[in-house]
C-alpha positions as CSV (number, residue, x, y, z in Angstrom):
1,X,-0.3,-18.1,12.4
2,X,-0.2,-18.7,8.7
3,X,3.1,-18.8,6.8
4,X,4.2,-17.8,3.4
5,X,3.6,-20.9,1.1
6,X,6.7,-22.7,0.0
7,X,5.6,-22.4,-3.9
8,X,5.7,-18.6,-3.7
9,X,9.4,-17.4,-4.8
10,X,10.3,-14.3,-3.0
11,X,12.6,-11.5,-5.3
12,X,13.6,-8.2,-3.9
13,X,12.3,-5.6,-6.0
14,X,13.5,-2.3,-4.4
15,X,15.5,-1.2,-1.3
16,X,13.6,-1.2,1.8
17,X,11.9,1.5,3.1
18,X,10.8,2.9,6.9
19,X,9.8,5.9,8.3
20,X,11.6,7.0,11.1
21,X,9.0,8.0,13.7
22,X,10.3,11.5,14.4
23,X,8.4,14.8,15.2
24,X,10.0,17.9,14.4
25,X,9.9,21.1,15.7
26,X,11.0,24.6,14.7
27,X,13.1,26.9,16.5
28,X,13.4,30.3,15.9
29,X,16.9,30.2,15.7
30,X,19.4,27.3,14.6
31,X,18.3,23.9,13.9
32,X,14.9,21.9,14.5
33,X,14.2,20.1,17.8
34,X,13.6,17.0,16.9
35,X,12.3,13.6,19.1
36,X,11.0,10.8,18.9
37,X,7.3,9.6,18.5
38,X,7.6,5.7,18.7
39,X,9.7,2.9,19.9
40,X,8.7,0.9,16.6
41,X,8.8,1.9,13.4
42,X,7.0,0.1,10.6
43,X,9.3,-1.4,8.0
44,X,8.1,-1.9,4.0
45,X,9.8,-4.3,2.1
46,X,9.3,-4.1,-1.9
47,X,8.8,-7.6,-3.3
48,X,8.1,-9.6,-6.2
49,X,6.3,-13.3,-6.1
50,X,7.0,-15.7,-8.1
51,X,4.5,-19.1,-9.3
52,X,5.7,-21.9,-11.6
53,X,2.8,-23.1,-12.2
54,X,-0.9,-21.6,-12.8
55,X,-2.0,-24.4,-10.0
56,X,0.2,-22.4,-7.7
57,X,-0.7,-18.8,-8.8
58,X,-4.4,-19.8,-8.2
59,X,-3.4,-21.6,-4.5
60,X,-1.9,-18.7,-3.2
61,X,-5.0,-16.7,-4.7
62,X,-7.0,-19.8,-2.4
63,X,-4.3,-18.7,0.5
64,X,-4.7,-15.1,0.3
65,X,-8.7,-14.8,0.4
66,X,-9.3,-17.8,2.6
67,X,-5.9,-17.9,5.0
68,X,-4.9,-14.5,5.9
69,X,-8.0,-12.8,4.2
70,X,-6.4,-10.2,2.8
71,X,-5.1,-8.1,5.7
72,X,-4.0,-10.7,8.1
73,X,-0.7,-11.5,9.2
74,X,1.6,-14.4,8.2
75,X,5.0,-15.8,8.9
76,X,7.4,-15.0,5.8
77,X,11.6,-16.1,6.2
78,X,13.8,-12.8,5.4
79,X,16.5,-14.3,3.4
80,X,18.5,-10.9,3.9
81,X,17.7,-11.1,7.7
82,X,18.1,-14.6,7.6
83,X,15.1,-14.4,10.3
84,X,11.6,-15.5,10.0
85,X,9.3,-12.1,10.3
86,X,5.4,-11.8,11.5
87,X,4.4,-9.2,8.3
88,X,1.3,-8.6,6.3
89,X,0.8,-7.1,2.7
90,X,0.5,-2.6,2.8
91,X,-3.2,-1.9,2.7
92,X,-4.0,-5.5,2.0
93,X,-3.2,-4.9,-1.7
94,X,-1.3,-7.3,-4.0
95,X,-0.2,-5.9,-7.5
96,X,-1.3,-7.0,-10.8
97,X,-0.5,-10.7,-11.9
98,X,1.9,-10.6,-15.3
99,X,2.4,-14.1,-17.0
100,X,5.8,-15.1,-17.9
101,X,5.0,-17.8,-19.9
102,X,2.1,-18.9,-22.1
103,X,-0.9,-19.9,-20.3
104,X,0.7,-18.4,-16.5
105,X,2.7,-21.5,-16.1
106,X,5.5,-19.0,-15.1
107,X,3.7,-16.3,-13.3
108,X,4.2,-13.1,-11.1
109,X,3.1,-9.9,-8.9
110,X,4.6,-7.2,-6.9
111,X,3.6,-6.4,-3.5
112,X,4.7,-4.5,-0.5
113,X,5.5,-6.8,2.9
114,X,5.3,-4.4,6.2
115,X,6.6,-5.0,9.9
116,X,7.0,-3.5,12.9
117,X,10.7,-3.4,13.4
């Protein structure tokens, strides 16, 4: 399985998110019935990446077309976890690129890592 390339800096951007995988029911009196509707939930995870260097920012372009084509899954290292994570971008979608510094030699975009947890 691919992996996250070391060149790409990972930021937090947002707390993570999950839904809980719980069907409700109404009762005509008192409070809902509620259960559950899966074992697994999938987890999203807010992120920002970050490139150095416009080589890198067009290499992980090369690694996200070519490697994991867009929807596939990769290995990526939760720092918070501290635990290395099989996940794969929401909807195959990546957010816009935004240099940082003249010519994208600092570069970065925002996307959204999910998981089963």
């Amino acid at each position: 399985m691919a992996s996250l390339p070391s060149y790409v800096t990972v930021h937090f951007s947002r707390p993570e998110s999950f839904d809980p995988a719980v069907a409700s029911s109404e009762m005509e009196r008192g409070l809902s019935k509620l259960r559950v509707t899966s074992a697994r939930v999938v987890k999203q995870v807010e992120v920002t990446l970050q490139f150095k260097s416009a080589a890198d920012t067009e290499a992980f372009e090369d690694w996200y077309f070519n490697t994991v084509r867009r929807i596939g899954f990769f290995n990526w290292y939760d720092t918070r976890g501290g635990v290395v994570r099989s996940v794969r971008f929401k909807g195959g979608a990546l957010g816009e690129l935004v240099p940082l510094a003249q010519g994208f030699a600092v570069a970065q975009r925002t996307a959204t890592l999910e998981y089963l947890r």
